[in-house]
C-alpha positions as CSV (number, residue, x, y, z in Angstrom):
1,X,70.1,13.6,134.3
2,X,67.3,12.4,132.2
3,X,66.6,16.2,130.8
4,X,69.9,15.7,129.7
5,X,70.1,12.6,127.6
6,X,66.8,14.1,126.8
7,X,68.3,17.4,125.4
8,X,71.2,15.8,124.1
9,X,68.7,13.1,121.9
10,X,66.5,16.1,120.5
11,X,70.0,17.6,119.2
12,X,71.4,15.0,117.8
13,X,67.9,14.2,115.6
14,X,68.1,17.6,114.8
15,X,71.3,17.7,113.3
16,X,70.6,14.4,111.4
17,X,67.4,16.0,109.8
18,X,69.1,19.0,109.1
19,X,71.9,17.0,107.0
20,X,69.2,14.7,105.3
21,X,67.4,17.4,104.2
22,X,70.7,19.8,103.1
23,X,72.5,17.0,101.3
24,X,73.0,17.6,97.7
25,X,74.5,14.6,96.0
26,X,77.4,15.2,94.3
27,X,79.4,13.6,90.9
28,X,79.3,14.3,87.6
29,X,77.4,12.6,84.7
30,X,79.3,11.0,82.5
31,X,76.7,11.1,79.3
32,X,76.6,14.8,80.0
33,X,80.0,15.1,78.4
34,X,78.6,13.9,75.4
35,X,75.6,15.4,74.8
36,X,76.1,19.1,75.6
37,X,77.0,21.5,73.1
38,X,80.9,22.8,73.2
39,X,81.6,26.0,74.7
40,X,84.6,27.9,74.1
41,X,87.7,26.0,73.8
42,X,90.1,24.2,76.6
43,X,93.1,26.6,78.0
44,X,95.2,23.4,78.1
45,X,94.6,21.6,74.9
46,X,92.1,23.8,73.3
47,X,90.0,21.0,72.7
48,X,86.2,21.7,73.0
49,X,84.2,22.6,76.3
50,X,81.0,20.9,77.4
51,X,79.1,22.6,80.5
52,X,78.2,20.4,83.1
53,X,76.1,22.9,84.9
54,X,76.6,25.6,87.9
55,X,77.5,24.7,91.4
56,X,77.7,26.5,94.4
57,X,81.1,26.7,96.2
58,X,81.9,27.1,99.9
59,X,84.0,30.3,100.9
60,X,84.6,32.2,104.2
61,X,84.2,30.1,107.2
62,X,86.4,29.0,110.0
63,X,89.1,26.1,110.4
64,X,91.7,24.4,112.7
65,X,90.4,25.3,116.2
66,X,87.5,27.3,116.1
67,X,85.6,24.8,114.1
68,X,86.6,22.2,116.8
69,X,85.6,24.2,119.6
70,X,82.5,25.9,118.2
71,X,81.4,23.2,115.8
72,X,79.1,24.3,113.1
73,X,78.4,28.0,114.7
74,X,82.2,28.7,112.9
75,X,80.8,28.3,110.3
76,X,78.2,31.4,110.2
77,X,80.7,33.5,108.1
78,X,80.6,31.1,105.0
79,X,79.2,32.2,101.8
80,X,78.4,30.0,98.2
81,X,80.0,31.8,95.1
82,X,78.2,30.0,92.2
83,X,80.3,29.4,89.2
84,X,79.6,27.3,86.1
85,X,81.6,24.4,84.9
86,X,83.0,23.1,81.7
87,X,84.8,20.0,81.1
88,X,87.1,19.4,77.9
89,X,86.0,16.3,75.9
90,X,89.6,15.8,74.9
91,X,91.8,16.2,77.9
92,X,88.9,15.8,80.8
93,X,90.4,19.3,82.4
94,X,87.2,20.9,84.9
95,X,87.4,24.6,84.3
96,X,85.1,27.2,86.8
97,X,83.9,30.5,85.1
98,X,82.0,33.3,87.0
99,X,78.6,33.3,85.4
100,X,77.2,36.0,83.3
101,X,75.6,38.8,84.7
């Protein structure tokens, strides 16, 4: 019983580390709006575009069920597509762009 509470501790601080040192904050400056050049023109108001950098977005992966059952091991299938994005200083629309080869 105890090489279980034992086994069960050592996973548990595991999985904390692992998210402490994976965690990426998240948000968006608001100055960078400002500052950064325009880029191309809105699709909605054709206002201009200020890049706020590239992020990396989850794809693939398992929901529903299998990521209740199995946990994080449904998620061994996911991928990160990286794709830039550009805000419009006018209408605040985000817009995602495949970067440049």
């Amino acid at each position: 019983m105890t090489a279980f509470i034992i086994v069960i501790f050592v996973l548990i601080a595991g999985g904390i580390i692992f998210l402490i040192a994976t965690h990426q904050p998240r948000g968006v400056n608001a100055a960078a709006l400002e500052v950064s050049p325009a880029i191309g023109t809105c699709l909605g108001c054709q206002g201009p575009l200020s890049a706020l950098g590239r992020e990396a977005f989850r794809v693939g992966g398992t929901s529903g069920g299998w990521k209740l059952l199995f946990g994080e091991w449904a998620e061994l299938g996911e991928d990160k597509v990286p794709l830039d994005v550009f805000a419009c200083q006018r209408c605040r629309r985000v817009e995602l762009r495949v970067p440049a080869a």
